[in-house]
C-alpha distance (Angstrom), angle and dihedral (degrees) to the residues before:
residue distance angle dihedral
X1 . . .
X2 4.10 . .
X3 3.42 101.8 .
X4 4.15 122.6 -138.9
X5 3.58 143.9 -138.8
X6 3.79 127.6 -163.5
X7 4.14 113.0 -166.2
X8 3.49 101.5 -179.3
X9 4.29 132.3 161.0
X10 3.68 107.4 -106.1
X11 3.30 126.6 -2.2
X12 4.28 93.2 -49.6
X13 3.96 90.6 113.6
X14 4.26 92.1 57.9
X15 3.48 86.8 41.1
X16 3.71 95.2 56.8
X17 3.89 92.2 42.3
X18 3.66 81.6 53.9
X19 3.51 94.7 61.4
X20 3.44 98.7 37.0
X21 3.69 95.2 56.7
X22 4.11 91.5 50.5
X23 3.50 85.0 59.9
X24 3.91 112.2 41.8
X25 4.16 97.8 6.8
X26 3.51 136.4 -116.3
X27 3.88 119.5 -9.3
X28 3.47 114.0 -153.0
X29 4.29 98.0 -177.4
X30 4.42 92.4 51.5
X31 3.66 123.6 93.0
X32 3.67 135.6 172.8
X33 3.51 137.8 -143.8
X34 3.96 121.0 -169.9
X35 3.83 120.3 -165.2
X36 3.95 115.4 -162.9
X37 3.59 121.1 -170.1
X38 3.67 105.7 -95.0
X39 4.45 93.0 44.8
X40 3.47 112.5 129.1
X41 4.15 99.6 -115.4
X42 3.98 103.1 -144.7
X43 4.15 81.9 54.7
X44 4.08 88.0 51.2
X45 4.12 90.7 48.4
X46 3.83 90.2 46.6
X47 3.94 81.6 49.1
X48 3.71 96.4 51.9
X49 3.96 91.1 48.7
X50 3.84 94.0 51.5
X51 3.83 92.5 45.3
X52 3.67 88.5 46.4
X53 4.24 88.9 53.7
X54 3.75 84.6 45.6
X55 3.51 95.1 64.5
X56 3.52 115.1 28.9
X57 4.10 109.2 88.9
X58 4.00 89.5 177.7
X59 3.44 101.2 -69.6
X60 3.92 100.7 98.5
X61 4.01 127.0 -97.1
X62 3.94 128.0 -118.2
X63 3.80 109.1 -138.7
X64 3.99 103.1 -151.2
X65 3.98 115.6 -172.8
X66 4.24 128.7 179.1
X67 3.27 104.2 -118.8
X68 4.10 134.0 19.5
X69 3.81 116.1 -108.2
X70 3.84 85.8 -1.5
X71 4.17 119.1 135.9
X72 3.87 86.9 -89.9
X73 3.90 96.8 61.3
């Protein structure tokens, strides 16, 4: 299964996990990674990269951010 990663400001990306999962259940291959305004960036890219080896079993992983060309892409 193509794994996912949602790098969002705040805490949007749990959020939207959250409401994914009451719908369809628990997804194994999606990970989040919120960045608030005082988070140390190299940390956040080190987080993105580990989330993204979390979830990809070979099948690819889509990399989904808030806002284009904002400090999360």
């Amino acid at each position: 299964m193509i794994g996912m990663v949602l790098v969002t400001h705040g805490r949007l990306a749990d959020e939207l996990v959250a409401a994914l999962e009451h719908v369809v259940g628990p997804q194994p291959n999606v990970a989040t990674v919120c960045i608030g305004p005082d988070d140390d960036m190299e940390q956040r890219r080190s987080d993105i990269l580990q989330s993204t080896s979390k979830v990809d079993d070979g099948a690819g992983v889509v990399l989904l951010t808030d806002m284009f060309g904002g400090t999360p892409s």
